[in-house]
KEDO-235533 format. One record per residue (C-alpha): residue number from 1; residue in three letters; x, y, z. Coordinates in nm, 2 decimals, decimal comma. Each point is the difference from the previous one (the first is absolute). Example, Ala and Ser with C-alpha at 12.3 -4.5 7.8 and 13.67 -1.06 7.14 Angstrom:
% KEDO-235533
(pt 1; "ALA"; (1,23; -0,45; 0,78))
(pt 2; "SER"; (0,14; 0,34; -0,07))
% end
This chain:
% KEDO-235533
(pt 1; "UNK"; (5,81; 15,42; 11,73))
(pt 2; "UNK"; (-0,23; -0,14; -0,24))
(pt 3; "UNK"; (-0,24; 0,25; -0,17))
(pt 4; "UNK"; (-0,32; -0,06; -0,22))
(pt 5; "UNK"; (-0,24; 0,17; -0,20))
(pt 6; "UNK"; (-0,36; 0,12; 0,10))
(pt 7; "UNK"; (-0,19; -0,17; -0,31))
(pt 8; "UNK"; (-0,32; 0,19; -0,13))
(pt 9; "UNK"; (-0,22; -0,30; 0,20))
(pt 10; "UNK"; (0,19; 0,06; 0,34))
(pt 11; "UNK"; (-0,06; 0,37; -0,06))
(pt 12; "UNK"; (-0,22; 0,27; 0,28))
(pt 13; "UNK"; (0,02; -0,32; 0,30))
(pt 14; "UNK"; (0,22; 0,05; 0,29))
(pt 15; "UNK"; (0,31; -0,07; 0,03))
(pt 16; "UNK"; (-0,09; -0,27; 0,27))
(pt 17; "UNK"; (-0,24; -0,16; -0,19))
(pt 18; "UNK"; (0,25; -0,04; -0,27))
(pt 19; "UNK"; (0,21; -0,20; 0,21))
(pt 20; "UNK"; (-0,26; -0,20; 0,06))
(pt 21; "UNK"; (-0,12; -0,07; -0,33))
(pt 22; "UNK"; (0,38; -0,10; -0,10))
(pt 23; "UNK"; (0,15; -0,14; 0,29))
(pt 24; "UNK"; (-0,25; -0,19; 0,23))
(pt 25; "UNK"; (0,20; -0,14; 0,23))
(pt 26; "UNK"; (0,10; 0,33; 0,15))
(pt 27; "UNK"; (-0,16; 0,08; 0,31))
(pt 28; "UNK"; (-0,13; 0,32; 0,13))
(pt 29; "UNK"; (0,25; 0,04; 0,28))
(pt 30; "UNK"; (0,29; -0,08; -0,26))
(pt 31; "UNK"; (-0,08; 0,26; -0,22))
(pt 32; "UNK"; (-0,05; 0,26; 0,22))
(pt 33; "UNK"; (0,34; -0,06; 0,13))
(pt 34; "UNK"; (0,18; 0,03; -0,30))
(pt 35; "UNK"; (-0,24; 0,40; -0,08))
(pt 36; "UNK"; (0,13; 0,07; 0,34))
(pt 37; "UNK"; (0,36; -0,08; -0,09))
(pt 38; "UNK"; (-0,03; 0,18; -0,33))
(pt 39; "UNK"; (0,09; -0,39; -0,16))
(pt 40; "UNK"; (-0,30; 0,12; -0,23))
(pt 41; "UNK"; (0,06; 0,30; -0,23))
(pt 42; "UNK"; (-0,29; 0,15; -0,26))
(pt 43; "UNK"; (0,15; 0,19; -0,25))
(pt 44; "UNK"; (0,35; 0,01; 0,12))
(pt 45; "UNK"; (-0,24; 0,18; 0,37))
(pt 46; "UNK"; (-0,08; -0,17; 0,31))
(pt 47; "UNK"; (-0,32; -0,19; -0,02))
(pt 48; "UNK"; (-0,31; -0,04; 0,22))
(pt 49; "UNK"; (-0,26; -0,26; -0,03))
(pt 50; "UNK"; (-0,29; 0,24; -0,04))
(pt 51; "UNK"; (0,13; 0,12; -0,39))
(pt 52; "UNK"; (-0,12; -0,08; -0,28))
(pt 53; "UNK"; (0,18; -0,11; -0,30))
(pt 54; "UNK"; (-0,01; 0,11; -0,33))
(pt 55; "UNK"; (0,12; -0,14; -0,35))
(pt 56; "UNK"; (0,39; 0,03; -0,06))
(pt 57; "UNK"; (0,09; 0,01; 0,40))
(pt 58; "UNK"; (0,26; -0,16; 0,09))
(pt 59; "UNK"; (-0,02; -0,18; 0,33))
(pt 60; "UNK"; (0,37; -0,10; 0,12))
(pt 61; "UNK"; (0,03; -0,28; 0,32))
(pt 62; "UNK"; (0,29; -0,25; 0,15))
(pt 63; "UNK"; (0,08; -0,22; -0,26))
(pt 64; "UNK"; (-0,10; -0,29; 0,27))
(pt 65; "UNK"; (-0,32; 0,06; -0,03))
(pt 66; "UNK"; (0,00; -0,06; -0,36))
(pt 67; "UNK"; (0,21; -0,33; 0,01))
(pt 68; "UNK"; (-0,31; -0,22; 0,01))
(pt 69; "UNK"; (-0,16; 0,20; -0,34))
(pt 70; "UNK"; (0,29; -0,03; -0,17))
(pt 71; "UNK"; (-0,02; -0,39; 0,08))
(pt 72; "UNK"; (-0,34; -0,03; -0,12))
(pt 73; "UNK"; (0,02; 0,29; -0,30))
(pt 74; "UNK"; (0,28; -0,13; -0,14))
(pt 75; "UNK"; (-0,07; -0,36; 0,00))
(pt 76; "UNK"; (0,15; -0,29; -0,27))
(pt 77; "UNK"; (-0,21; 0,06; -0,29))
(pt 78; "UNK"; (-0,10; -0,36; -0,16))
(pt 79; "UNK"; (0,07; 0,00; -0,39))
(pt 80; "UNK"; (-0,41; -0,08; -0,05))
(pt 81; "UNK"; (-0,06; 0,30; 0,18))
(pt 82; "UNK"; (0,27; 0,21; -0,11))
(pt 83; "UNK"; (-0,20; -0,08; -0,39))
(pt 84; "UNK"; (-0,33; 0,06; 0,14))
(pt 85; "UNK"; (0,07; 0,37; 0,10))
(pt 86; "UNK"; (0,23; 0,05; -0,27))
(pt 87; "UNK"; (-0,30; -0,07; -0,24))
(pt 88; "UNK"; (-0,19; 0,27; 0,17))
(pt 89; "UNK"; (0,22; 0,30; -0,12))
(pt 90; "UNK"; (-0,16; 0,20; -0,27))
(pt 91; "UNK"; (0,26; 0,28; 0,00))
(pt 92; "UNK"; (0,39; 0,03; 0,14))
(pt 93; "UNK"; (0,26; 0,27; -0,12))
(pt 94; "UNK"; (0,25; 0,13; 0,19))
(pt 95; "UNK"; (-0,17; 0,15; 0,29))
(pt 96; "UNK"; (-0,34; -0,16; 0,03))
(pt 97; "UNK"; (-0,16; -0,34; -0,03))
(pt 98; "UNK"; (-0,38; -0,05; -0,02))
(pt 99; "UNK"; (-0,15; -0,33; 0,05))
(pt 100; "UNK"; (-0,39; -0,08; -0,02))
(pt 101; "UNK"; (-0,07; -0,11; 0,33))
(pt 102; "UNK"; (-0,18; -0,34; 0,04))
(pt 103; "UNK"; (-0,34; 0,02; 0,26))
(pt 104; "UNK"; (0,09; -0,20; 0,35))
(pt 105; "UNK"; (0,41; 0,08; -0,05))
(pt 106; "UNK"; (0,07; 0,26; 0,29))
(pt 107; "UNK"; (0,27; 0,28; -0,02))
(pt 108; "UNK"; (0,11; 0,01; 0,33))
(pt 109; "UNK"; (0,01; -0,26; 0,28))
(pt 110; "UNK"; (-0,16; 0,03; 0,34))
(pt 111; "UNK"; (-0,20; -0,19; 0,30))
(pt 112; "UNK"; (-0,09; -0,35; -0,22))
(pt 113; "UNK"; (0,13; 0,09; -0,31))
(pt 114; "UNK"; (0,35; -0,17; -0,07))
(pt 115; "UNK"; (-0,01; -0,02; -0,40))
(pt 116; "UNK"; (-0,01; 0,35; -0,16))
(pt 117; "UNK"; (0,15; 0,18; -0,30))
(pt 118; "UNK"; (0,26; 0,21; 0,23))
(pt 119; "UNK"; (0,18; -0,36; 0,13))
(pt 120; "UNK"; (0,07; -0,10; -0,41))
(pt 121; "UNK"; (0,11; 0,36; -0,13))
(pt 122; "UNK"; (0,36; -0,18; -0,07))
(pt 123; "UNK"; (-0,18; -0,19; -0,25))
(pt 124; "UNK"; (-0,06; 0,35; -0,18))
(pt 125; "UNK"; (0,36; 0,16; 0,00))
(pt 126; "UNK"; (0,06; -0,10; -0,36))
(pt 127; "UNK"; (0,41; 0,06; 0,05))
(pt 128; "UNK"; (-0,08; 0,33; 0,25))
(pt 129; "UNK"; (-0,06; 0,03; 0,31))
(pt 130; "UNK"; (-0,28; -0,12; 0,21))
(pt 131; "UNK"; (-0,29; 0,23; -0,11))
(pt 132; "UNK"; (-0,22; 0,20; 0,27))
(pt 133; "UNK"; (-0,39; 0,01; 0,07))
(pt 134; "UNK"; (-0,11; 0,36; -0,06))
(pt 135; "UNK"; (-0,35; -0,07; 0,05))
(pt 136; "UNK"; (-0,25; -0,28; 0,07))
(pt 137; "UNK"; (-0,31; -0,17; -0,08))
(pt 138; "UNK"; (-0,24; -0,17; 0,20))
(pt 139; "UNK"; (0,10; -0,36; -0,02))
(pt 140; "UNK"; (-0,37; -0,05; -0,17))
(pt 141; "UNK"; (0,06; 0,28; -0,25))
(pt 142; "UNK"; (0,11; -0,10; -0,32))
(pt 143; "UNK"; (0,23; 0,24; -0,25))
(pt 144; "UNK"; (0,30; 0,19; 0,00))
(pt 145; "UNK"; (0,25; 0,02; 0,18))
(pt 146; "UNK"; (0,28; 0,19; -0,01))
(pt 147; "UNK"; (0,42; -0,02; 0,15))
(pt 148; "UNK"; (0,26; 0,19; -0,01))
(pt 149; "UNK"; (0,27; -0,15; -0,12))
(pt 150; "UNK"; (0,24; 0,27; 0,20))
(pt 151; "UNK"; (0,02; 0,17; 0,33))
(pt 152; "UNK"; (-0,01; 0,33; -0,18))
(pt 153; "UNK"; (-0,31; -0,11; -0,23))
(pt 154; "UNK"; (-0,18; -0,16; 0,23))
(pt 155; "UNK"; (0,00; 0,37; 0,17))
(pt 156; "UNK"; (-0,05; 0,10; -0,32))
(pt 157; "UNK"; (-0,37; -0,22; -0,01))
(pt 158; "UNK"; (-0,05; 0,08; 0,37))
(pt 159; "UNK"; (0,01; 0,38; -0,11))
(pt 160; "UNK"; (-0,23; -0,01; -0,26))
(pt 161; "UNK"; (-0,25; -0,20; 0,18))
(pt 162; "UNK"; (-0,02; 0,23; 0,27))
(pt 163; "UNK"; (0,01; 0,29; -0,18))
(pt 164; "UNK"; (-0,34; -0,12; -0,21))
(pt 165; "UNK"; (0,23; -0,02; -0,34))
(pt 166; "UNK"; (-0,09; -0,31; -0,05))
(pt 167; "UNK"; (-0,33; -0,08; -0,17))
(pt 168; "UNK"; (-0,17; -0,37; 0,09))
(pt 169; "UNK"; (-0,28; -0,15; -0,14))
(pt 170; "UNK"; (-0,16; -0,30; 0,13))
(pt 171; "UNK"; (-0,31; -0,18; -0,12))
(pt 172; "UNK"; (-0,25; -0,15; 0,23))
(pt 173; "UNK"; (-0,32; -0,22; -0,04))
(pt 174; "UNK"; (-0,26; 0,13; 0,27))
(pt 175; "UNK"; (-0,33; -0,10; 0,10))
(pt 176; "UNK"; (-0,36; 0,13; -0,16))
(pt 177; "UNK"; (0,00; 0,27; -0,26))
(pt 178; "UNK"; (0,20; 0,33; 0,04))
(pt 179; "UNK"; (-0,20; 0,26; -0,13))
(pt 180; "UNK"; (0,14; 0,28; -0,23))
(pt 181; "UNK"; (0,35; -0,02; -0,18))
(pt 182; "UNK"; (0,25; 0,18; 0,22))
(pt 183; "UNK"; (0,05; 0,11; 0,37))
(pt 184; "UNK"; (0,19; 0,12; 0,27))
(pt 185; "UNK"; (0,03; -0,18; 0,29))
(pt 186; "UNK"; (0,11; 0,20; 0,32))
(pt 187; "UNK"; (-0,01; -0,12; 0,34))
(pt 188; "UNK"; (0,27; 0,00; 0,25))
(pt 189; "UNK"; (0,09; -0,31; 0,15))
(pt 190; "UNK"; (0,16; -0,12; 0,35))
(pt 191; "UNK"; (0,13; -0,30; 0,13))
(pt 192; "UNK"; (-0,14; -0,18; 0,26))
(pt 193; "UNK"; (0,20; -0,30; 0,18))
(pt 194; "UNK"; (-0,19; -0,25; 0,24))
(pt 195; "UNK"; (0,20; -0,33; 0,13))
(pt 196; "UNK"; (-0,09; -0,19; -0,37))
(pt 197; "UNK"; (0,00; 0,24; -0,25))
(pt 198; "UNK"; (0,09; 0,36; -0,10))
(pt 199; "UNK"; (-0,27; 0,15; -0,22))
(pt 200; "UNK"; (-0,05; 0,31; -0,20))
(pt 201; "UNK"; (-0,31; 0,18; 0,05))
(pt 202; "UNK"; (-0,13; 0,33; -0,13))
(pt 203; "UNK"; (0,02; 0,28; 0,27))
(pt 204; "UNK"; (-0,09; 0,38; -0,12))
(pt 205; "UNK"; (0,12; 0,14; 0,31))
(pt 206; "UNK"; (0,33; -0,18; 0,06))
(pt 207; "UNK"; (0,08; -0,20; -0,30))
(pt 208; "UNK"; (0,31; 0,08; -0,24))
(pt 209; "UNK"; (-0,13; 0,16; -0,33))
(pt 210; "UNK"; (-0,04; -0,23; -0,25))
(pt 211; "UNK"; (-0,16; 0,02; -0,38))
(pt 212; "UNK"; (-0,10; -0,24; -0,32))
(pt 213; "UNK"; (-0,11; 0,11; -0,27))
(pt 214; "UNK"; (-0,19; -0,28; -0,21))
(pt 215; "UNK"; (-0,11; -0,13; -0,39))
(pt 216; "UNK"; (-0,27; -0,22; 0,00))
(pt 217; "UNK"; (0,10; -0,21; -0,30))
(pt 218; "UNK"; (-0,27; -0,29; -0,03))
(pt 219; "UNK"; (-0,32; -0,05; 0,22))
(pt 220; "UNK"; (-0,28; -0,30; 0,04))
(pt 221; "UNK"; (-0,26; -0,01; 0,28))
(pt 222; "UNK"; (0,27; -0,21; 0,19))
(pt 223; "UNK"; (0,34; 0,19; -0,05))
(pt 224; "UNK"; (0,17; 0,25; -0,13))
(pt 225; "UNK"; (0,32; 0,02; -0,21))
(pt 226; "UNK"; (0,24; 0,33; 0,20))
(pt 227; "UNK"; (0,27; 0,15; -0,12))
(pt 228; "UNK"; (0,14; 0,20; 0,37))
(pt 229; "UNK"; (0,26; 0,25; 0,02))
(pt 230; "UNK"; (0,16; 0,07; 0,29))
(pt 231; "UNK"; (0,10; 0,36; 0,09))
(pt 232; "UNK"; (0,12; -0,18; 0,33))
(pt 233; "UNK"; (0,18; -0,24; 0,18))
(pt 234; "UNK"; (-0,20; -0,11; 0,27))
(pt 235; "UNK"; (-0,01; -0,38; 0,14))
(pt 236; "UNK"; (-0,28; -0,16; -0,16))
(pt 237; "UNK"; (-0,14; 0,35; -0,11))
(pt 238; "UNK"; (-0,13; -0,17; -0,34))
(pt 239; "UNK"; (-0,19; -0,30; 0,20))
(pt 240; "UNK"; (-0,17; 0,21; 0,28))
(pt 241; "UNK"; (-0,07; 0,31; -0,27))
(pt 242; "UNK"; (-0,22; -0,28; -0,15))
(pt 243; "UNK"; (-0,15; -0,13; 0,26))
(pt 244; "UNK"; (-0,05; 0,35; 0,08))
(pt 245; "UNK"; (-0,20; 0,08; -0,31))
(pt 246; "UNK"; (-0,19; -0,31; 0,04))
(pt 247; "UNK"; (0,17; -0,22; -0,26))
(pt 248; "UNK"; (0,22; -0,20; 0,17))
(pt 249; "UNK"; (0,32; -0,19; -0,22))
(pt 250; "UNK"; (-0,12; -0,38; -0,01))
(pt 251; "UNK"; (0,21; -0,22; 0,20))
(pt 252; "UNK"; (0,03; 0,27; 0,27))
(pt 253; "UNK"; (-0,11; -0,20; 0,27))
(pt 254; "UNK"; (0,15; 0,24; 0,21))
(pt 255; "UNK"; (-0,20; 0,29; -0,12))
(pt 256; "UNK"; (-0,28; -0,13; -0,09))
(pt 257; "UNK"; (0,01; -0,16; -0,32))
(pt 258; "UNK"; (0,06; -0,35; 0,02))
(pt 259; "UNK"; (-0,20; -0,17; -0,29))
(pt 260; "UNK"; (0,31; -0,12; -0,16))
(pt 261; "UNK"; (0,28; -0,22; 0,06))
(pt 262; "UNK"; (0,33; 0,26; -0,06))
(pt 263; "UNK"; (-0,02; 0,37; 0,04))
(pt 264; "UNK"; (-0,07; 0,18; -0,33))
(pt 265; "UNK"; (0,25; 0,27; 0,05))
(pt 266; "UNK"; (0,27; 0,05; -0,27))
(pt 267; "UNK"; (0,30; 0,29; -0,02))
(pt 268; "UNK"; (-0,03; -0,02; -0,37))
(pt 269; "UNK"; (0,21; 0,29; -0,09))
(pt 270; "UNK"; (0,31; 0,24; 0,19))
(pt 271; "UNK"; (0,09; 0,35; -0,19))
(pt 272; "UNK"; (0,32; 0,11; 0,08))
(pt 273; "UNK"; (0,10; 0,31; -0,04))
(pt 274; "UNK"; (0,33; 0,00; -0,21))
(pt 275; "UNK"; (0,04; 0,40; 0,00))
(pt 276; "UNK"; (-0,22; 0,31; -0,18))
(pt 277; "UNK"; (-0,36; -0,15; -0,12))
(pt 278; "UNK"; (0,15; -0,33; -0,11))
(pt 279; "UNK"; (-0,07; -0,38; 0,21))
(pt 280; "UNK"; (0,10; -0,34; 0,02))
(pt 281; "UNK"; (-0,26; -0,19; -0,02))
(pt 282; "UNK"; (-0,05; -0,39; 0,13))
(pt 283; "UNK"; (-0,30; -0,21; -0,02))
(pt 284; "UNK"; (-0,08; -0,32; 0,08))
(pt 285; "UNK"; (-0,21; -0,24; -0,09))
(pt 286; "UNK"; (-0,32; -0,12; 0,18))
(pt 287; "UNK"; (0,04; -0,30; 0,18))
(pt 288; "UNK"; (-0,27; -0,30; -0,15))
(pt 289; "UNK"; (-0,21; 0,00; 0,27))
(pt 290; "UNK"; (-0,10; 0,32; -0,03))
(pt 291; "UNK"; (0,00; 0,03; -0,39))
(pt 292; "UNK"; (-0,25; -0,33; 0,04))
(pt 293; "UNK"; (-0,25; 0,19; 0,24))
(pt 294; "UNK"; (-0,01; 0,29; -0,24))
(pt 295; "UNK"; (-0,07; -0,24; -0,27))
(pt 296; "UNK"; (-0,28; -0,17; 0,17))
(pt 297; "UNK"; (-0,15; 0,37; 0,11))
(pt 298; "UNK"; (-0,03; 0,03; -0,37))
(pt 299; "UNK"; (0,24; 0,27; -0,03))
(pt 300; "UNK"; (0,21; -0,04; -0,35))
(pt 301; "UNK"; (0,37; 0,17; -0,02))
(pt 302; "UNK"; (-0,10; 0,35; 0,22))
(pt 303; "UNK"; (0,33; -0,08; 0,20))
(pt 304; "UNK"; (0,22; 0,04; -0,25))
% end
């Protein structure tokens, strides 16, 4: 049996939809078999297709299911590559790696995508083993990202994420002028899936809670500089809170912000908690792109 990790960005979906997101190819009918043959187990329990995940489940299935992922995520890393992402690490000890994420570089693979960050993790085992996702970014977000460099601390990561120890700060660039200097963002969201896309919209009756509170940093009569701080974890919660509040992130075509070329949406820093009141804590730089639009705004240093 293989078994895998609910990441924070697969967490409160169900367990069918999961599949889905990771393994494409299965059909309906296939999966169903294997819950009805208890091939699928959810926390060590008999699984149904109707639960939802959380982060730091463990989702165990047949080993021959996985035999095509295991082709594709552990593929020949090319030496140029191999340098590319090793470039991108801004933090390793003994448990953890951090690397600042490039915009357009996925972390996971899925329908079209063939070339993401989880098929070149050999690249990153530095003399260990292979190191393990223990959360993602949207493939447009920008920032850090963190692996476990361990079974036990990746569970270690998975734990604090779902537990809210761990503090993340992005910043954004969002349309028109915020007013005011700080907020608090709360709207629940809930996904909705059509035959092209799955979206997250914001549903006050059946959504999943979900809150941001917000610095306004910088502001012109186009944009406004945010610093957001996510108290949680929901898929695009920080894109659709914006849109939400009427300040949609630029280069958000798909919520409403599209006047730019890339998605202004960086992770720029990850608290972790290291035990008592005292954190690890990893930033990473702004990609240019962005640091160029806040230039041109006329906003002078505020993200640092």
């Amino acid at each position: 049996m293989k078994t895998v990790t609910v990441s924070e960005q697969d967490a409160d979906i169900r367990l069918d939809r999961w599949f889905k997101r990771h393994y494409a190819d299965l059909t309906h009918g296939e999966l169903q078999k294997m819950l009805r043959d208890k091939n699928i187990k959810l926390n060590g329990k008999k699984a149904r297709a109707d639960l939802r995940v959380a982060v730091g489940d463990e989702i165990a299935f047949p080993d021959s299911l996985s035999r095509a992922e295991t082709k594709e995520n552990e593929q020949e890393v090319s030496q140029k590559d191999a340098e590319w992402l090793q470039s991108m690490v801004i933090y390793k000890d003994r448990d953890i790696i951090a690397i600042n994420k490039p915009s357009g570089l996925a972390v996971q693979g899925g329908g079209s995508i063939t070339r993401h960050l989880d098929a070149m993790l050999d690249a990153l085992s530095f003399g260990m083993r292979r190191p393990k996702l223990v959360h993602r970014l949207d493939r447009n977000t920008s920032g850090v990202l963190l692996l476990g460099r361990s079974a036990q601390a990746a569970s270690w990561l998975a734990e604090a994420f779902r537990s809210r120890d761990m503090h993340k700060t992005y910043l954004a660039v969002v349309k028109g002028r915020v007013k005011g200097k700080t907020g608090e963002i709360n709207a629940p969201l809930r996904k909705v899936w059509d035959k092209k896309d799955e979206k997250v919209i914001v549903d006050k009756k059946d959504g999943l809670p979900a809150v941001t509170k917000y610095e306004v940093l910088a502001v012109s009569d186009e944009a406004s500089l945010l610093k957001l701080m996510p108290a949680t974890g929901r898929t695009h919660q920080l894109r659709v809170h914006c849109q939400f509040i009427g300040h949609a992130i630029l280069g958000d075509d798909k919520y409403g912000g599209s006047k730019a070329s890339k998605l202004h949406l960086h992770a720029w820093e990850i608290a972790i908690p290291k035990g008592g009141n005292e954190y690890l804590r990893i930033s990473a730089d702004l990609p240019e792109y962005m640091i160029n639009t806040i230039k041109s705004l006329g906003f002078n240093g505020e993200w640092k």
